[in-house]
C-alpha atoms as one frame of an Amber mdcrd trajectory, in Angstrom:
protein
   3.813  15.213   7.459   2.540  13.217   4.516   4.158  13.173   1.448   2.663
  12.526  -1.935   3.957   9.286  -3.771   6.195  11.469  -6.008   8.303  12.956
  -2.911   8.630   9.472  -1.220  10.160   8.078  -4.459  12.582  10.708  -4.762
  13.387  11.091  -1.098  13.740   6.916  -1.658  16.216   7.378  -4.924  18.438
  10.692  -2.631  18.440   8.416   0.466  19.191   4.827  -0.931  19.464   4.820
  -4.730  22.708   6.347  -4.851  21.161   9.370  -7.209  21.960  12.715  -6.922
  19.032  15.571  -6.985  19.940  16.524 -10.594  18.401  13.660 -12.025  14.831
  14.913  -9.493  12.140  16.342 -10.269  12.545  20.018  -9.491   8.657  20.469
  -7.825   9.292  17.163  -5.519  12.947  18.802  -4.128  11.524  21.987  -3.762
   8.823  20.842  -1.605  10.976  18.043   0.353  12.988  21.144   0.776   9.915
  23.065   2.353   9.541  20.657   4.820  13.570  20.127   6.057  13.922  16.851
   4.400  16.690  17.754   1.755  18.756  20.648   1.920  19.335  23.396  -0.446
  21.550  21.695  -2.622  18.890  19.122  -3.062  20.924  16.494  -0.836  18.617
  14.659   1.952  19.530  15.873   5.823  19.407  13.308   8.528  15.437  14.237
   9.619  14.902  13.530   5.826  16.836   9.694   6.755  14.970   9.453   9.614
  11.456  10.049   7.754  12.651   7.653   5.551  13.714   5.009   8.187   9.929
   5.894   9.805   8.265   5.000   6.525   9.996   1.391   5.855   9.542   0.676
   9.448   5.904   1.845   8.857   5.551  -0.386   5.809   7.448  -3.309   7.236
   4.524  -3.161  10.250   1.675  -3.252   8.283   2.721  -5.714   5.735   3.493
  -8.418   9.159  -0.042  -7.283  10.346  -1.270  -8.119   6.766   0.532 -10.966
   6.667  -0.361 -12.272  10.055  -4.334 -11.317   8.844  -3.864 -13.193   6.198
  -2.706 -16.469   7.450  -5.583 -16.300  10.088  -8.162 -16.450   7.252  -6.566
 -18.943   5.556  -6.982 -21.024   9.176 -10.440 -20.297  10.568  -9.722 -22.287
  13.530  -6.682 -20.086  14.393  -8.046 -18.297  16.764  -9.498 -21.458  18.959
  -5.934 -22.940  18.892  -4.694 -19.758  20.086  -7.697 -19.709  22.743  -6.497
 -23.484  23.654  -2.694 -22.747  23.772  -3.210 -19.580  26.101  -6.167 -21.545
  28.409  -3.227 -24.724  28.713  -0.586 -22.186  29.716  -2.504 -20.404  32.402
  -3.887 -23.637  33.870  -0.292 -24.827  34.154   1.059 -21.382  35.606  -1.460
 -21.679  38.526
């Protein structure tokens, strides 16, 4: 399922702002309500917490891969070190 940036904010504000779905946008809880993630009172259901969860654990992946990417182009000689450090380990395994 892939939301549009409009239903992930207010899914975000139900699920941890502490707002209730009067203060939504009526088109965004209609459709999170299409697709299970509030119910029809407009108050998220625990698939809609779990999508959430999903998401920041999506976000919090790609922004350690970014991260990591990052600080290897910062250090083009990462990669040999890490080349070096895993030859030395095997060589003292064996």
């Amino acid at each position: 399922m892939d939301l549009t940036p409009l239903q992930r904010a207010t899914l975000h504000r139900l699920v941890d702002g502490g707002q209730g779905p009067e203060s939504q946008p009526r088109v965004a809880l209609r459709w999170l309500r299409r697709y299970g993630l509030v119910d029809a009172d407009g108050w998220p259901t625990d698939e809609g917490r779990a999508y959430l969860a999903e998401l920041h654990e999506q976000r919090r992946r790609t922004e350690q891969l970014q991260a990591e990417h990052r600080r290897r182009q910062a250090d083009p000689l990462s990669g040999m070190r890490d080349a070096i450090r895993r030859w030395k380990a095997d060589e003292r395994d064996g």
